[in-house]
PDB file with one MODEL, atoms N, CA, C and O in Angstrom:
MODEL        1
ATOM      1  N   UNK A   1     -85.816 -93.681  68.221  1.00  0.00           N
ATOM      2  CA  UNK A   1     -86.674 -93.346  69.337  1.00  0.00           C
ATOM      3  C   UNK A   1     -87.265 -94.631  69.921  1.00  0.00           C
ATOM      4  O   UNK A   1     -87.704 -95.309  68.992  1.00  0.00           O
ATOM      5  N   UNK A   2     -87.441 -95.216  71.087  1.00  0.00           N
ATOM      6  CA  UNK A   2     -87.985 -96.489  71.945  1.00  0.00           C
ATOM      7  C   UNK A   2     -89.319 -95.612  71.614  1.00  0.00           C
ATOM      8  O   UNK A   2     -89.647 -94.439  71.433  1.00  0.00           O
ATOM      9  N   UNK A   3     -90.035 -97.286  71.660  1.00  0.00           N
ATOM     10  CA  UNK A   3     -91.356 -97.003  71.505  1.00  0.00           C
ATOM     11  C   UNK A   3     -91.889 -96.811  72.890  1.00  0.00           C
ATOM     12  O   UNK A   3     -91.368 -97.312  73.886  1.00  0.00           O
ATOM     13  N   UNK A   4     -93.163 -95.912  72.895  1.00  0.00           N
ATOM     14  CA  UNK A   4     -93.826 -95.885  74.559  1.00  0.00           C
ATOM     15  C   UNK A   4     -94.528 -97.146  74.681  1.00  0.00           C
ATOM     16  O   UNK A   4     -94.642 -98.089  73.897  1.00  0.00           O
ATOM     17  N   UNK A   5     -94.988 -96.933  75.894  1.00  0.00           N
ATOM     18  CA  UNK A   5     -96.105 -98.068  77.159  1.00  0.00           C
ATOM     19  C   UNK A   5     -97.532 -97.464  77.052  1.00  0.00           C
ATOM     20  O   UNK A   5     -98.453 -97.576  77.861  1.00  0.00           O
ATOM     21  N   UNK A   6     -97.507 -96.832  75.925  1.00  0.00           N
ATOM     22  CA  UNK A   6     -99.370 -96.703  75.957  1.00  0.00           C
ATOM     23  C   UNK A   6    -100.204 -97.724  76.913  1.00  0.00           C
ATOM     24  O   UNK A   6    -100.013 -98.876  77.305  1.00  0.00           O
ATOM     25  N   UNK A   7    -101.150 -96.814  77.087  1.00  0.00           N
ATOM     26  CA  UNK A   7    -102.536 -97.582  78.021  1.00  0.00           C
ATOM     27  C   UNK A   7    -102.915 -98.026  77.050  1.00  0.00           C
ATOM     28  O   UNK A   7    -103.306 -99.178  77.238  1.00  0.00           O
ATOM     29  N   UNK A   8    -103.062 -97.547  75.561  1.00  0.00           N
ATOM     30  CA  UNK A   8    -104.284 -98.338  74.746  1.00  0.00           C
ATOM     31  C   UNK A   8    -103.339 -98.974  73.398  1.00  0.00           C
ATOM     32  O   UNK A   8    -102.464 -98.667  72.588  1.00  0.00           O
ATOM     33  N   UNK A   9    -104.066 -99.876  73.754  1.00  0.00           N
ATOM     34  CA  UNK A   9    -103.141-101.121  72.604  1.00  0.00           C
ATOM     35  C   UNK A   9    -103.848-100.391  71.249  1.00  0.00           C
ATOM     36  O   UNK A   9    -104.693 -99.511  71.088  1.00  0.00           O
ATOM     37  N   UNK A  10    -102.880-101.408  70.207  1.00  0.00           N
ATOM     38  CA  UNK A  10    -103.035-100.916  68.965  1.00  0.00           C
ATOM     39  C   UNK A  10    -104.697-101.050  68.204  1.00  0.00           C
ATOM     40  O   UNK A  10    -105.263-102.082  67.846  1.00  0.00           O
ATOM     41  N   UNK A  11    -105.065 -99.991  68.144  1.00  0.00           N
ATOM     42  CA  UNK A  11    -106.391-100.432  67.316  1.00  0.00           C
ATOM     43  C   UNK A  11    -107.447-101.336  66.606  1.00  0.00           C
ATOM     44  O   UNK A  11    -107.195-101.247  65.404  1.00  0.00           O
ATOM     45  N   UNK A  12    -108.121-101.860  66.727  1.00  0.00           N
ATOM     46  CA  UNK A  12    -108.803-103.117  66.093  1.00  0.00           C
ATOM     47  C   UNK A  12    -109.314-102.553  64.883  1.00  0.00           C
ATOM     48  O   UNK A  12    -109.294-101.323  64.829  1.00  0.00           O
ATOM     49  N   UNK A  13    -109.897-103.358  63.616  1.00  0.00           N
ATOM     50  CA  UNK A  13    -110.623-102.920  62.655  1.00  0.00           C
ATOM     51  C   UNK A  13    -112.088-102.865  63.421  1.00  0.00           C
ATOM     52  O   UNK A  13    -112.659-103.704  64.117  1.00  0.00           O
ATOM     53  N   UNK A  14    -112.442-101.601  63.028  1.00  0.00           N
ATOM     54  CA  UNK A  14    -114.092-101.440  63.816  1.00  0.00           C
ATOM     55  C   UNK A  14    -114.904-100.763  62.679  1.00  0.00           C
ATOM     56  O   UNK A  14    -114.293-100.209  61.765  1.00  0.00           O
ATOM     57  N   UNK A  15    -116.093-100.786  62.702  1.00  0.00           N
ATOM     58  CA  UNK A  15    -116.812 -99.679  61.692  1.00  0.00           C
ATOM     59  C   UNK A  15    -117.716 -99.075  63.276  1.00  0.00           C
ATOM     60  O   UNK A  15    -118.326 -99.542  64.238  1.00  0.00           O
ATOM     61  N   UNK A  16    -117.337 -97.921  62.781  1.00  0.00           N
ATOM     62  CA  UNK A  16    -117.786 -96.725  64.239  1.00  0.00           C
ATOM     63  C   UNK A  16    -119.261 -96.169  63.837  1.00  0.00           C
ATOM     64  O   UNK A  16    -119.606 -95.927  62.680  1.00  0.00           O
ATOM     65  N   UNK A  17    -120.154 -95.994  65.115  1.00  0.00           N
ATOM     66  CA  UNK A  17    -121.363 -95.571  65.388  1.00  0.00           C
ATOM     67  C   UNK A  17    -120.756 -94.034  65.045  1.00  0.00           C
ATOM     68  O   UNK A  17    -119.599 -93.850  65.423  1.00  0.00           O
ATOM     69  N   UNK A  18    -121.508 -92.786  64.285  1.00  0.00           N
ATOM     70  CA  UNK A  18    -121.432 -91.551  64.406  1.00  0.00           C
ATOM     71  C   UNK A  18    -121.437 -90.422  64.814  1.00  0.00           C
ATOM     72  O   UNK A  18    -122.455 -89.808  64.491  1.00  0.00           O
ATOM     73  N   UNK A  19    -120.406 -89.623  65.658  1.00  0.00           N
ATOM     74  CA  UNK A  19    -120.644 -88.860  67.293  1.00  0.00           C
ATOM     75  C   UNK A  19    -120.470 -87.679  66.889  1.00  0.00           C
ATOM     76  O   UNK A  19    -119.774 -87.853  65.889  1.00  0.00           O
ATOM     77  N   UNK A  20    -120.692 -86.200  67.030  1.00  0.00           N
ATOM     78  CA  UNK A  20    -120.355 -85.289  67.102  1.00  0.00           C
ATOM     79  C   UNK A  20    -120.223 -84.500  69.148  1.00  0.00           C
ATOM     80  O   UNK A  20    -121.039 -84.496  70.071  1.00  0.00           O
ATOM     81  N   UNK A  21    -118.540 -83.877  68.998  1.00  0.00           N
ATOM     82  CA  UNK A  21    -118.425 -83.796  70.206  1.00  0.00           C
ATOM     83  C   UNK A  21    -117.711 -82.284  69.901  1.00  0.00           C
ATOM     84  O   UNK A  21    -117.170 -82.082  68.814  1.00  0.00           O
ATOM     85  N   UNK A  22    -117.768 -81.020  71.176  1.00  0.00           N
ATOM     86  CA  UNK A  22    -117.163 -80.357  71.589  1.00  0.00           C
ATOM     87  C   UNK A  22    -115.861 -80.328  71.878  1.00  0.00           C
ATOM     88  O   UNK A  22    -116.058 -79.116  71.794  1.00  0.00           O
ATOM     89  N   UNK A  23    -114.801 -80.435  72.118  1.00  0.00           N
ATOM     90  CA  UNK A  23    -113.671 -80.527  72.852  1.00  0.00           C
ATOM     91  C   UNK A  23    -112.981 -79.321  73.378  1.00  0.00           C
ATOM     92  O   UNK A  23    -112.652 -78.648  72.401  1.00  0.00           O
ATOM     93  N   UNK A  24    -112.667 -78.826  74.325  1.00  0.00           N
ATOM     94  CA  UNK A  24    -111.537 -77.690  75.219  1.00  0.00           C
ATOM     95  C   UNK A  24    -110.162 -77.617  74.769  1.00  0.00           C
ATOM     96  O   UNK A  24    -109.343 -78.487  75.066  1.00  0.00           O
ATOM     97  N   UNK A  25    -109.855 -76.495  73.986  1.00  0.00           N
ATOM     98  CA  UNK A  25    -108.995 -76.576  72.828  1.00  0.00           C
ATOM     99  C   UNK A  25    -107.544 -77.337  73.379  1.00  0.00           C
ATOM    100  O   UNK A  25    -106.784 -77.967  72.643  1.00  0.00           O
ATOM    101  N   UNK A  26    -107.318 -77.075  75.151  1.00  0.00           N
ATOM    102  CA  UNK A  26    -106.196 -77.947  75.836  1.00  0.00           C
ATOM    103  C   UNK A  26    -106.269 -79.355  75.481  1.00  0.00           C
ATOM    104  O   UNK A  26    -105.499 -80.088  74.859  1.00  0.00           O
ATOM    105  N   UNK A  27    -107.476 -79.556  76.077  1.00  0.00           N
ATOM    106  CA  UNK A  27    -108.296 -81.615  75.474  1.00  0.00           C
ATOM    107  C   UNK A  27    -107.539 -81.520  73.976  1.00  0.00           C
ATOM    108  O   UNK A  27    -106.323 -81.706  73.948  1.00  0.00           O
ATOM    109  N   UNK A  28    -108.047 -81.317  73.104  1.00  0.00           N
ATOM    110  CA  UNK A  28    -107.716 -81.642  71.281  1.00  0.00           C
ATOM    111  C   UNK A  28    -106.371 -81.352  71.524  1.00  0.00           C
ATOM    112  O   UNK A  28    -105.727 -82.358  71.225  1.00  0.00           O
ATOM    113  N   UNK A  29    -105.510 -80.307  71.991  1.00  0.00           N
ATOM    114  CA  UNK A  29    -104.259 -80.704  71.991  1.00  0.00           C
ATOM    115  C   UNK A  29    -103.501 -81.636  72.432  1.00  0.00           C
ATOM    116  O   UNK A  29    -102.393 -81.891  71.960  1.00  0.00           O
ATOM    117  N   UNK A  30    -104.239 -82.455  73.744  1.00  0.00           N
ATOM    118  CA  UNK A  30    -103.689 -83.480  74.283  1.00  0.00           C
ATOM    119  C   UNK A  30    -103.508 -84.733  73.111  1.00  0.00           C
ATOM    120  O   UNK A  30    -102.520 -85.340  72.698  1.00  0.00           O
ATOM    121  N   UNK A  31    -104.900 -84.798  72.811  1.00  0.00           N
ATOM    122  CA  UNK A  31    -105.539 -85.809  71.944  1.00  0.00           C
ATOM    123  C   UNK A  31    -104.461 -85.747  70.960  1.00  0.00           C
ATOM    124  O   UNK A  31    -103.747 -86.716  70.704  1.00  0.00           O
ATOM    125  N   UNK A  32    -104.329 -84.402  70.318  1.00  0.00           N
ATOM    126  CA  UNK A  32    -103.131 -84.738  69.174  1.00  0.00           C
ATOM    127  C   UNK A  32    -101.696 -85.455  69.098  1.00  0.00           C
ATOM    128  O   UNK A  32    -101.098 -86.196  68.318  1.00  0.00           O
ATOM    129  N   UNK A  33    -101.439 -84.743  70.513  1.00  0.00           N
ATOM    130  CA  UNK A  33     -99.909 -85.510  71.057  1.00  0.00           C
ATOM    131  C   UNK A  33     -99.753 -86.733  70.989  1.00  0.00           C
ATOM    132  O   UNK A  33     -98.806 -87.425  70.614  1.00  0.00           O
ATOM    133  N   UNK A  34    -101.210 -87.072  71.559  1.00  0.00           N
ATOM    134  CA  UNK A  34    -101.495 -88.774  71.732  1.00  0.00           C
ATOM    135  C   UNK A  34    -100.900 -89.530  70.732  1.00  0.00           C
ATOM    136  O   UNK A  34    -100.031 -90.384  70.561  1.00  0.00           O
ATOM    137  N   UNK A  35    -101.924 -88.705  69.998  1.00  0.00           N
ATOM    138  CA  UNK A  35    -101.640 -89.442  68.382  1.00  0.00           C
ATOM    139  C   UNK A  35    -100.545 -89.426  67.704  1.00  0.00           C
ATOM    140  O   UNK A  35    -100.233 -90.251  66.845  1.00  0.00           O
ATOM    141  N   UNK A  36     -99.959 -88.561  68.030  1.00  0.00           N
ATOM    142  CA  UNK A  36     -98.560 -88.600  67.353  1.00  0.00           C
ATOM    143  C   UNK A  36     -97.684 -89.530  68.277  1.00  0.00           C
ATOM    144  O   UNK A  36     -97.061 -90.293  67.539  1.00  0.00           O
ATOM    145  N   UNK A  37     -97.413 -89.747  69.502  1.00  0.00           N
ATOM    146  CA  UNK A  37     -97.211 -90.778  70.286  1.00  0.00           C
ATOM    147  C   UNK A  37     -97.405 -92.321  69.679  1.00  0.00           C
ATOM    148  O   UNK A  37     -96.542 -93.141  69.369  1.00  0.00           O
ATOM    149  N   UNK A  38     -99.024 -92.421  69.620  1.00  0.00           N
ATOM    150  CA  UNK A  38     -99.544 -93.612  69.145  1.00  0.00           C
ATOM    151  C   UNK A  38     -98.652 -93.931  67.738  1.00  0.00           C
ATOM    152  O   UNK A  38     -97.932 -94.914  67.557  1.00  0.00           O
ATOM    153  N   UNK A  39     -98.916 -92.778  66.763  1.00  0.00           N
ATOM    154  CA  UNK A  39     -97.690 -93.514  65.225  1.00  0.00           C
ATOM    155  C   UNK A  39     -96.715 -93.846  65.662  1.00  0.00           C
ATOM    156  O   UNK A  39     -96.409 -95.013  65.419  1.00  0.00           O
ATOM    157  N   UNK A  40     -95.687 -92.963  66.562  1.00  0.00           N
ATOM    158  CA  UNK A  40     -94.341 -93.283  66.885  1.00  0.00           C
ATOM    159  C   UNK A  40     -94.216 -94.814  67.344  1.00  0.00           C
ATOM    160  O   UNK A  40     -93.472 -95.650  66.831  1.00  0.00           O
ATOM    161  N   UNK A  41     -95.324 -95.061  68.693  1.00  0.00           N
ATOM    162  CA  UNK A  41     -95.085 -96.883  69.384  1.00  0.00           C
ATOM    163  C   UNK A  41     -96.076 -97.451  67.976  1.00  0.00           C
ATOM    164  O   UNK A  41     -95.157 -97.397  67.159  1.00  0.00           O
ATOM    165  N   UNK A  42     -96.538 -97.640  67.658  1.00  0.00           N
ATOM    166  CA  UNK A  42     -96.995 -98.716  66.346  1.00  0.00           C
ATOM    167  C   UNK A  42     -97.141 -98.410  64.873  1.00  0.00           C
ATOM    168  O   UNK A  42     -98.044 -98.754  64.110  1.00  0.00           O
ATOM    169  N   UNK A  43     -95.823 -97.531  64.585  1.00  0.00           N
ATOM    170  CA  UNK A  43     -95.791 -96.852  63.368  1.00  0.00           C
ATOM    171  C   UNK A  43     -97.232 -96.975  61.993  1.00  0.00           C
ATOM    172  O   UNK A  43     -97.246 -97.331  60.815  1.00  0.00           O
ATOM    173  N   UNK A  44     -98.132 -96.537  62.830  1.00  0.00           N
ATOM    174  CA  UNK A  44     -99.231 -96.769  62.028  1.00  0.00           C
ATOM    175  C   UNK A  44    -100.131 -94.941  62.508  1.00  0.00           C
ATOM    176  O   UNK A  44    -100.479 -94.602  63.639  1.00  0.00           O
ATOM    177  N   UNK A  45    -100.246 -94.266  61.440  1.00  0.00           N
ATOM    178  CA  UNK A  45    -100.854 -93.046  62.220  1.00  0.00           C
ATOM    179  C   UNK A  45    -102.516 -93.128  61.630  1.00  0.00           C
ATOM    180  O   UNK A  45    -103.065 -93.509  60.596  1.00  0.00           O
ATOM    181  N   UNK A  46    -103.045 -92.377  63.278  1.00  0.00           N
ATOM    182  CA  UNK A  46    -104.409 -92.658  63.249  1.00  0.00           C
ATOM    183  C   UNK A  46    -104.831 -91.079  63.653  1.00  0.00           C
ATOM    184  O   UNK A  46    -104.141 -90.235  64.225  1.00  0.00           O
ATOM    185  N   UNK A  47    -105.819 -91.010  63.294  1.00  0.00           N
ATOM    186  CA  UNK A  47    -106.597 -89.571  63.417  1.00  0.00           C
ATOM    187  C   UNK A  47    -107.152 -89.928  64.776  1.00  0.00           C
ATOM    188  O   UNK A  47    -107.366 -91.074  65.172  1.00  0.00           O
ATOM    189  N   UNK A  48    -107.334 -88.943  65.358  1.00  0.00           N
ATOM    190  CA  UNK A  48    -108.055 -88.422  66.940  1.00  0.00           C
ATOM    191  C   UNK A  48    -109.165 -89.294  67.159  1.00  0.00           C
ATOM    192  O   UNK A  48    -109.347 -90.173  68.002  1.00  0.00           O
ATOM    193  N   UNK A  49    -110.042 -88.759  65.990  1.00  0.00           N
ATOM    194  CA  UNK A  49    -111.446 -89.064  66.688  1.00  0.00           C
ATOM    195  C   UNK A  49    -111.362 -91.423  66.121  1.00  0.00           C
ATOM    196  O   UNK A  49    -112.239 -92.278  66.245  1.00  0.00           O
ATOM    197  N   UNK A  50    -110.133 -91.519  65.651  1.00  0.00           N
ATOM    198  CA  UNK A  50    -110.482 -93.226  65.459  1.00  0.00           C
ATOM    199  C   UNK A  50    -109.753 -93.650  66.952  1.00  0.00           C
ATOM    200  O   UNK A  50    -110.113 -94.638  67.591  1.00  0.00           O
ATOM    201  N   UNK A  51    -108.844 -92.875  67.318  1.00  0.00           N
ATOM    202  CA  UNK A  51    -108.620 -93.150  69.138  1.00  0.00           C
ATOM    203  C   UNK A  51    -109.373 -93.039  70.314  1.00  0.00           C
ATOM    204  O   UNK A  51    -109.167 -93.550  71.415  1.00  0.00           O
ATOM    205  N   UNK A  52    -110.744 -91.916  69.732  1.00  0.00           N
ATOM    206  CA  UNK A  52    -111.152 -91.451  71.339  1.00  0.00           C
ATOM    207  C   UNK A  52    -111.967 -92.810  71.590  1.00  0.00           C
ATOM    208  O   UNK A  52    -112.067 -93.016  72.800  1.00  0.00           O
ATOM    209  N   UNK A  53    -112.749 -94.072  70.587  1.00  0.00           N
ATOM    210  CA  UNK A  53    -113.618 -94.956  71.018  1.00  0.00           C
ATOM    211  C   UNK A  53    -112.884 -95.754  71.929  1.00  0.00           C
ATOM    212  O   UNK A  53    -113.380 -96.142  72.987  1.00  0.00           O
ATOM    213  N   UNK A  54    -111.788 -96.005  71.591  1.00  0.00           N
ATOM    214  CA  UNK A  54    -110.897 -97.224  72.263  1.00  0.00           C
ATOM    215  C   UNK A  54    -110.456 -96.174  73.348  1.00  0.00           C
ATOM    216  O   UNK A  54    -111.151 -96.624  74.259  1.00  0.00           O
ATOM    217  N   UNK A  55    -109.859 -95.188  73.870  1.00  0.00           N
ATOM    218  CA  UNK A  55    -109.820 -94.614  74.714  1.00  0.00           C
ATOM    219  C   UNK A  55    -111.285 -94.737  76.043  1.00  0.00           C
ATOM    220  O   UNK A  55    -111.216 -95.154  77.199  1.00  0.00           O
ATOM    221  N   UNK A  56    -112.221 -94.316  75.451  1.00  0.00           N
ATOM    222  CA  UNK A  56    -113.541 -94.347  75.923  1.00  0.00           C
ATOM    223  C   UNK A  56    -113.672 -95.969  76.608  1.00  0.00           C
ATOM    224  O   UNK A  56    -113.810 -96.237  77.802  1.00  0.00           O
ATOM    225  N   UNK A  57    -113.581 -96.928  75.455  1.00  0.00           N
ATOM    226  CA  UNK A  57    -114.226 -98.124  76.102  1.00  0.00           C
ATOM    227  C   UNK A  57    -113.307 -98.734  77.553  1.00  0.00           C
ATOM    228  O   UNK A  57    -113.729 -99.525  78.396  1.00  0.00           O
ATOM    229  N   UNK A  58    -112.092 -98.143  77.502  1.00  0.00           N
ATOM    230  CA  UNK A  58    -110.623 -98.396  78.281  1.00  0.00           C
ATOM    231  C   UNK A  58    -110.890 -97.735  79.736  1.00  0.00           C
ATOM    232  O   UNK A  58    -110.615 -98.214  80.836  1.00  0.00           O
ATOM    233  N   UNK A  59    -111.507 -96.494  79.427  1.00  0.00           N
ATOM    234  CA  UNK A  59    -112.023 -95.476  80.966  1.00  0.00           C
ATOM    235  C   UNK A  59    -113.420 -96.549  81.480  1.00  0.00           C
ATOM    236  O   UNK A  59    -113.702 -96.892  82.628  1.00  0.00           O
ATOM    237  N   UNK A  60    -113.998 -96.840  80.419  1.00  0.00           N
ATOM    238  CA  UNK A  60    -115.432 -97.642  81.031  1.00  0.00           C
ATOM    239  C   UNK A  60    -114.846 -99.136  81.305  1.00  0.00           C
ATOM    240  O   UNK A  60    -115.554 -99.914  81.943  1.00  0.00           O
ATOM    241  N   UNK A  61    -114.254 -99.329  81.089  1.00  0.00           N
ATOM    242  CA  UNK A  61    -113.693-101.108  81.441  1.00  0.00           C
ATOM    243  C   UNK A  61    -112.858-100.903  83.021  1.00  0.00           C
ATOM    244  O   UNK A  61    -112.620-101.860  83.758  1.00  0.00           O
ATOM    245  N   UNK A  62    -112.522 -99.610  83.314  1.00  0.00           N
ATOM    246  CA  UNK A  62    -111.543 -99.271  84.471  1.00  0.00           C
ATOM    247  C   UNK A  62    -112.344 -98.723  85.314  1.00  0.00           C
ATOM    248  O   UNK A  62    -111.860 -98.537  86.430  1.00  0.00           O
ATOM    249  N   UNK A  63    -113.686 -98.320  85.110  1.00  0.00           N
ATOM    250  CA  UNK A  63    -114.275 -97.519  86.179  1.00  0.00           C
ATOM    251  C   UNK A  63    -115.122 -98.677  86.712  1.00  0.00           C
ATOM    252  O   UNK A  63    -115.845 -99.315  85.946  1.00  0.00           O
ATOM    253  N   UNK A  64    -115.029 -98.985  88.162  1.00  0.00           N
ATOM    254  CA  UNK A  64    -115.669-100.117  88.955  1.00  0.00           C
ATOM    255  C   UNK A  64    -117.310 -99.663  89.465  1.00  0.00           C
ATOM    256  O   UNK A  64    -118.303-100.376  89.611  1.00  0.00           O
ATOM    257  N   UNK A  65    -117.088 -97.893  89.699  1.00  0.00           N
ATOM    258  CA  UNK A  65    -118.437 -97.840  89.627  1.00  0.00           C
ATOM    259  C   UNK A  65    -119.559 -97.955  89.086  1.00  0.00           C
ATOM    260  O   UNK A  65    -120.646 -98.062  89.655  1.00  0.00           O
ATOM    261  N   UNK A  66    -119.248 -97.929  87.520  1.00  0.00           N
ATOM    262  CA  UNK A  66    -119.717 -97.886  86.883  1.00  0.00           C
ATOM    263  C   UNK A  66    -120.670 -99.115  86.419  1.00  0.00           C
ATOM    264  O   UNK A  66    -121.899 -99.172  86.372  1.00  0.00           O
ATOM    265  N   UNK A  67    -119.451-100.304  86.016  1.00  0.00           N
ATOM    266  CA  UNK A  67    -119.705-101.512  85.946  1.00  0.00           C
ATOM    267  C   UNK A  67    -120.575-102.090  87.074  1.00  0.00           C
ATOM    268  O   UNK A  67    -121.567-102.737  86.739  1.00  0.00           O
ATOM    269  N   UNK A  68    -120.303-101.922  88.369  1.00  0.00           N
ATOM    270  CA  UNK A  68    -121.148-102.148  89.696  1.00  0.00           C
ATOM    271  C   UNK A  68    -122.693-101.550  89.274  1.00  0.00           C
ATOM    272  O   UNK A  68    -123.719-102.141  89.612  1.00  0.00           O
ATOM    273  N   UNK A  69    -122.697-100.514  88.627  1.00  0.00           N
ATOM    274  CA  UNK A  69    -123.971 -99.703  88.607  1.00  0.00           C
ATOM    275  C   UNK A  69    -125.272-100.126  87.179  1.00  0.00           C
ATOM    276  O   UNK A  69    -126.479-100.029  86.961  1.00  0.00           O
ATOM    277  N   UNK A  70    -123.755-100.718  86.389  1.00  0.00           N
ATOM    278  CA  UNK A  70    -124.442-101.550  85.312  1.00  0.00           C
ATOM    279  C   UNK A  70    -124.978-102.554  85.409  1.00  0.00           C
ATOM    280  O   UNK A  70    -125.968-102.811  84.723  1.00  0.00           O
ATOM    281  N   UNK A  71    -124.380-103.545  86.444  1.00  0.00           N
ATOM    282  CA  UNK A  71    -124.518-105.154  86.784  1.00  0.00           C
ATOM    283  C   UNK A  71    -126.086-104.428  87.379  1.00  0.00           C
ATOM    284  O   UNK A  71    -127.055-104.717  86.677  1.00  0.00           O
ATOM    285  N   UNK A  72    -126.233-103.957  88.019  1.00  0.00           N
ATOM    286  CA  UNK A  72    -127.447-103.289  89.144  1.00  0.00           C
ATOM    287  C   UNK A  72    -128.803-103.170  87.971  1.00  0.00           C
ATOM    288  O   UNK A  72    -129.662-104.052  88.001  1.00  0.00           O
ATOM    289  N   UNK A  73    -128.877-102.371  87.268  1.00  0.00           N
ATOM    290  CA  UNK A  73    -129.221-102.108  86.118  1.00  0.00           C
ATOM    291  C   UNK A  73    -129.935-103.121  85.575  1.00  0.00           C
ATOM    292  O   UNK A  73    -131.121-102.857  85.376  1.00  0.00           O
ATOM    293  N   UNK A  74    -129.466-104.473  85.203  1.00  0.00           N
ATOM    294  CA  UNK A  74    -129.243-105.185  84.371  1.00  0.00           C
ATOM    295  C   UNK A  74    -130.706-106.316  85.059  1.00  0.00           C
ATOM    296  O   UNK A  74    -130.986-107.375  84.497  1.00  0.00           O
TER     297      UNK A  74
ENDMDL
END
């Protein structure tokens, strides 16, 4: 199988802040695919919730409003 072009590169070692979240049972299915995706391109398998941070920080590094609204902020 060729490996995919993921948006999110391979994982860093992190020790994670503690979240409890809801998800829309379509969402967690996406999320799972992901992940099974993600083992396939860097034969390394990772559980959901160690993807959604790096997912998360990837949407906030891409959103210009945001960052614009932070610099403002600041």
């Amino acid at each position: 199988m060729t490996k995919s072009n993921l948006k999110l590169a391979k994982l860093p070692d992190m020790k994670p802040a503690k979240m409890t979240v809801a998800l829309p049972p379509d969402l967690m299915g996406d999320l799972e695919i992901y992940a099974k995706i993600y083992e396939q391109t860097y034969g390394e398998k990772q559980p959901v919730n160690a993807l959604i941070p790096s997912m998360i920080a990837g949407f906030l590094a891409s959103d210009h409003g945001f960052k614009k609204a932070k610099r403002e902020l600041a």
